[in-house]
C-alpha positions in Angstrom: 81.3 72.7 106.8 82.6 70.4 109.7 80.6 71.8 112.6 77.8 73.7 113.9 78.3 73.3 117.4 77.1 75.4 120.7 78.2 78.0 123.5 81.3 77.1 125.3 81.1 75.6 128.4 81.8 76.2 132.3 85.9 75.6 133.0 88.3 75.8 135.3 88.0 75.5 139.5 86.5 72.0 140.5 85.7 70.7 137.0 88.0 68.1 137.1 90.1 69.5 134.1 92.8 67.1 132.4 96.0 70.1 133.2 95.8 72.5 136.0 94.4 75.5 135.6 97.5 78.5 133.7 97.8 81.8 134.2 96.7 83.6 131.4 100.1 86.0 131.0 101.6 82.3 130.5 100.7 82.2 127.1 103.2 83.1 124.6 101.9 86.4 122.7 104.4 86.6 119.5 103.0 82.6 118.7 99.4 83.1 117.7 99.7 86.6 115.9 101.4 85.3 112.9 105.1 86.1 111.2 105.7 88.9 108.6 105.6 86.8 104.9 102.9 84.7 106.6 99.5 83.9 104.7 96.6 84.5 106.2 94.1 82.0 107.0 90.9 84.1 106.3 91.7 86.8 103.4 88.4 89.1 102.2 88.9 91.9 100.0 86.3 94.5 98.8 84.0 91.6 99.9 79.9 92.8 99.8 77.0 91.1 101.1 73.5 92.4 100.2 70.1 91.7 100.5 67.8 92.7 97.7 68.9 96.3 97.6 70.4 96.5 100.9 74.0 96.3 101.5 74.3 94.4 104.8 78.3 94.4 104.0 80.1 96.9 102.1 83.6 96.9 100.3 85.0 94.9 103.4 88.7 94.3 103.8 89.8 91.2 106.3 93.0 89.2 106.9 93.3 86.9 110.2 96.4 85.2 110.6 96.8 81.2 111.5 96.7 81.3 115.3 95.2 84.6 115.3 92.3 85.7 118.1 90.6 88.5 116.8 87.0 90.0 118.5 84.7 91.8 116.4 82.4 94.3 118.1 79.2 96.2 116.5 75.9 97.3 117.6 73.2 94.8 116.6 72.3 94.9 112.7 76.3 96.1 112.0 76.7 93.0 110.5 78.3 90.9 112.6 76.4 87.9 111.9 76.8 88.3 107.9 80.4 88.1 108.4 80.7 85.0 110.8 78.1 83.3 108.5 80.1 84.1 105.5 83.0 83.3 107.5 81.6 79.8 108.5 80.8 78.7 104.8 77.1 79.2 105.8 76.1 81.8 103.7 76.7 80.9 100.0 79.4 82.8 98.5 78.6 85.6 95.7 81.3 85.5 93.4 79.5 87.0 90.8 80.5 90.5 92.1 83.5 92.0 90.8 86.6 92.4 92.4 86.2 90.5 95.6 88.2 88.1 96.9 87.0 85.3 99.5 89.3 83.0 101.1 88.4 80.8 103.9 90.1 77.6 105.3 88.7 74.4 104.7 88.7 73.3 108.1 86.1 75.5 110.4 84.3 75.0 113.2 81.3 77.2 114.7 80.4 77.8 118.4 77.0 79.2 118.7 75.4 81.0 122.6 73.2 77.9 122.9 74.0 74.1 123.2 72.8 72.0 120.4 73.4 68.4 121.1 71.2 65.5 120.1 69.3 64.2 123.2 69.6 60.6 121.4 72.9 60.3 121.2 75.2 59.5 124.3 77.6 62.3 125.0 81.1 61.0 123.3 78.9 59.9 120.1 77.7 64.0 120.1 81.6 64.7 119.9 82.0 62.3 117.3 79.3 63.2 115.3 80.7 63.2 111.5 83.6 62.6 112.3 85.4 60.2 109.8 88.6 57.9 109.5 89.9 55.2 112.5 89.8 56.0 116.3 87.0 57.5 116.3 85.8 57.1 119.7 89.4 57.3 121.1 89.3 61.1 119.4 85.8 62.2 121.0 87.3 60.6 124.6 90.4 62.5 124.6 88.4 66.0 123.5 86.2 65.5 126.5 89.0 64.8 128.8 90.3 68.3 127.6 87.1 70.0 128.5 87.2 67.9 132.1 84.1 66.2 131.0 85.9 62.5 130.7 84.0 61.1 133.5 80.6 61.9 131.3 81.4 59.4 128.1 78.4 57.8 128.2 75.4 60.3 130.0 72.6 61.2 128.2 73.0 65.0 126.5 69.3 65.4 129.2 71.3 64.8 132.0 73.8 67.1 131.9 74.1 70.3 133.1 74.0 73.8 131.1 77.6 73.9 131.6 78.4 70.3 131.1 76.2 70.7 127.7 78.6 73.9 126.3 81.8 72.3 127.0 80.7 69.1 125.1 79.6 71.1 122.3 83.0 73.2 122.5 84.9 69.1 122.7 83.1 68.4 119.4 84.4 71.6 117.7 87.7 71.1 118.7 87.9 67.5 117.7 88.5 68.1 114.0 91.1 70.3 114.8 89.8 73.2 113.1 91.9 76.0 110.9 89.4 78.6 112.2 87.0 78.5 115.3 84.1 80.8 115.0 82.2 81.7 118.4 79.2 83.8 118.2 78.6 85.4 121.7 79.4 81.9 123.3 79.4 83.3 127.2 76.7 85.8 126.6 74.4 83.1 128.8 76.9 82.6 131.4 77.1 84.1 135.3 80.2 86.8 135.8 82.3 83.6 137.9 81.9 81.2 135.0 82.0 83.5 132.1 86.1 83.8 134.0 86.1 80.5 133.8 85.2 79.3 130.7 87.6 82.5 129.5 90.5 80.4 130.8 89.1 77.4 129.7 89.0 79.0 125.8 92.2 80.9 126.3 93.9 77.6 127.4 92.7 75.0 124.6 93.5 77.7 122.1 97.5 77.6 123.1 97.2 73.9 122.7 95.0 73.6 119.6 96.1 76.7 118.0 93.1 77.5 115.7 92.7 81.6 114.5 90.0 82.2 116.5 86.8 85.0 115.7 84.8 86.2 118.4 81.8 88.1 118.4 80.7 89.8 121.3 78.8 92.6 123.0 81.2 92.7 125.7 84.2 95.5 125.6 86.0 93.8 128.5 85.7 90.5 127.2 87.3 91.5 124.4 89.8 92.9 125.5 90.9 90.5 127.5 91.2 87.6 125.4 91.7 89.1 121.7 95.0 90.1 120.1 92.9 92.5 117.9 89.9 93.8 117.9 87.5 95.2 115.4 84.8 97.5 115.3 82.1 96.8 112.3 79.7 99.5 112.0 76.8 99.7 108.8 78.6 96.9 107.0 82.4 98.4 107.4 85.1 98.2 109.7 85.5 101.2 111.9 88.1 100.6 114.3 91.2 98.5 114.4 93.2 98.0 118.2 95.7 95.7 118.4 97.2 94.8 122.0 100.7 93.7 122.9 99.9 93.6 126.4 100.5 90.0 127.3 97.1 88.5 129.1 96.5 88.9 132.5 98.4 92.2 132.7 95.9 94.2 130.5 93.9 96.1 133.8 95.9 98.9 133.2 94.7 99.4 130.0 91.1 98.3 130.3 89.6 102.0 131.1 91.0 103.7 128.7 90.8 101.3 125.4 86.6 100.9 126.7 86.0 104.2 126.3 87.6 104.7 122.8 85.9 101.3 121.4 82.8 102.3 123.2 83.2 105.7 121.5 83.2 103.8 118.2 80.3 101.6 119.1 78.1 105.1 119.9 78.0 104.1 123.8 78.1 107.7 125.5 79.4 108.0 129.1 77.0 108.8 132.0 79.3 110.8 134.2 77.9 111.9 137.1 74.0 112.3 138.9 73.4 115.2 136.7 73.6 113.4 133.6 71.7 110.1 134.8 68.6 112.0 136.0 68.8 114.0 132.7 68.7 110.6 131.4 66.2 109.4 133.1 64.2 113.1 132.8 61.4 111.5 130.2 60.7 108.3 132.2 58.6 109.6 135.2 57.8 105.6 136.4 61.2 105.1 136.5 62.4 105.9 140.2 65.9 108.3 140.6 66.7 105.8 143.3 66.0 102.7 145.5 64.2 105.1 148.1 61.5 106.9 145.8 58.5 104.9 145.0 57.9 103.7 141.0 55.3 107.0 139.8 52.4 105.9 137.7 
């Protein structure tokens, strides 16, 4: 494939971005879900993944349209990483099993939680690494100017910051202008204020670049705030399906009410009121109720 590459890095305020900051409700909607009679970039049907005699992925159905942004959600061992990895080109394909279909772009890029750049190579040459044809560093210079990182061409990958590292690893998958951009739970390290950021920063090179876009993630909000759909894979299968029309930036109305069904399908129970938390809490006697009652051995 064209690229593993790392977590997304820290956008927006002060970063010294190449185009102001958007809003999000900016971005046109109808553009990235795909047109009726369009193909789909990423087709899978009845696809199965298994493991000796376990079946990790089971009779899976998938389309994602070109310009798509889809989420997946699942509690961990659903399968989440089976699919991105199949996804990704990672995994080999079993075509040996009877009636699947697997169809995946040739162009892909992967961006993991963690930065993986090579601490020998000077920061554009990490963009441009494998990168083929003329203009090579020309293409690496004008990703990092993207990702407001222009000014750090030539630094050592040592001397950067944690957020300086994720956007150069999110400049080198960008660079080969990928079909499909695959992030597995690229904010999941980040602070609340630049997780936002780097939300923008995503939602922004996506309008430009135009790749359909998988995310996985823990995070219901996070979802929903940046996907046009959002699926739920539970043991293997797809459980729940929620597409939103709600253009970006005006989705707070919906927030409360679309996180309770998805967590509902993710097994998450609400904790209403005291009652329920100290029944919660009932079978963990070193665990105070609250910040005045001392921890009980």
């Amino acid at each position: 494939m064209n690229a593993f590459v790392s977590a997304l890095g820290v956008a927006g305020f002060g970063f010294g971005l190449a185009r102001p900051l958007f809003r999000t409700e900016d971005i046109p909607q109808a553009a990235f879900t795909g047109s009726a009679g369009t193909q789909p970039v990423v087709r899978l049907r009845n696809f199965t993944r298994r493991f000796g005699d376990n079946d990790i992925i089971k009779d899976l159905s998938l389309d994602i349209a070109p310009g798509e942004f889809v989420s997946l959600l699942g509690r961990s061992g659903s399968g989440k990483t089976t699919l991105l990895r199949t996804l990704a080109g990672i995994d080999q394909l079993h075509a040996d099993i009877a009636g699947q279909e697997i169809r995946i772009p040739p162009t892909r890029a992967v961006v993991f939680q963690d930065a993986r750049l090579l601490p020998w190579k000077r920061v554009w040459r990490n963009v441009a690494l494998g990168l083929k044809g003329l203009d090579i560093r020309s293409r690496a210079e004008t990703a990092l100017r993207e990702v407001g990182l222009d000014h750090r061409l030539e630094a050592w990958p040592l001397t950067l910051s944690g957020g300086e590292a994720q956007r150069t690893a999110l400049a080198r998958a960008l660079v080969r202008d990928p079909q499909l951009l695959l992030m597995d739970e690229p904010f999941a390290a980040l602070d609340a204020l630049t997780r936002l950021r780097v939300h923008d920063l995503v939602l922004r090179l996506w309008s430009v670049h135009r790749p359909a876009v998988m995310l996985v993630t823990h995070d219901v909000d996070e979802a929903i705030a940046l996907s046009d759909r959002i699926l739920v894979l539970d043991q293997g299968r797809i459980v729940a399906e929620e597409r939103i029309d709600t253009p970006r930036g005006q989705r707070l109305a919906l927030t409360a009410d679309l996180r309770e069904k998805l967590l509902s399908f993710l097994g998450t129970g609400r904790i209403g009121d005291d009652a329920d938390i100290a029944e919660v809490f009932a079978d963990k006697p070193n665990i105070p109720f609250s910040p005045d009652e001392d921890f009980r051995a």
